[in-house]
C-alpha positions, 0 to 999 in steps of 0.5 A: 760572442762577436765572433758568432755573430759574424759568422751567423751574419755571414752564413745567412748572406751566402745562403740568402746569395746562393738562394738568389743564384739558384732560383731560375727566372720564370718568363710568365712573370713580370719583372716590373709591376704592370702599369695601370691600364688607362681605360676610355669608352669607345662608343660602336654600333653593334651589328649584333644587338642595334636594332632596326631603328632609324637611330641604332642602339649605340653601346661600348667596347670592353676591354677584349674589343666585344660589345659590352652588351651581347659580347659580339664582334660584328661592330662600326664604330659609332664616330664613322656612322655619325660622319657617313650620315653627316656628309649627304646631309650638309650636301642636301643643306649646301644645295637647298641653300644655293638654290633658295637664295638666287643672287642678284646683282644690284648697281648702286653710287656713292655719294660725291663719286663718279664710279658706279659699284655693284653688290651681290 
């Protein structure tokens, strides 16, 4: 009896040996399971789909890189748009302030002081 199943035992792990042999690696196939992709919206502009307002429509990218709205490809992103309209904006506030506040420059002493000190 113990011989038997020694020798089922043993005829299973050849075949299950030469099965494992035999078999030919498919290269479409993943030998490792694929990690799970990190997803993260990625705000645009889509060239396609906007509008023509003065504050265009902003949409996402999905996973292909097309809009998720009308799927085309003609895009900026929202972020470089925002930083393009930001600069000349903070050039008009940097020059109305320098213009609006003149300086002057007022002399004043300390009290028990020999010196005189000036402020701007």
């Amino acid at each position: 009896m113990l011989t038997l199943i020694l020798t089922i035992a043993t005829g299973i792990l050849v075949a299950w040996i030469a099965l494992m042999k035999s078999r030919t690696p498919d290269g479409t196939k993943l030998n490792q399971p694929r990690p799970v992709l990190l997803a993260m919206g990625v705000q645009i502009i889509c060239g396609d789909c906007s509008g023509q307002e003065d504050l265009p429509v902003k949409t996402y990218l999905d996973r292909l890189g097309n809009c998720s709205l009308c799927g085309g490809r003609s895009y900026v992103l929202a972020s470089i748009a925002a930083m393009n309209r930001a600069a000349p904006r903070a050039a008009r506030n940097r020059e109305a302030c320098l213009t609006s506040n003149r300086s002057r420059v007022i002399a004043f002493e300390l009290p028990n002081s020999a010196s005189r000190r000036i402020a701007i």
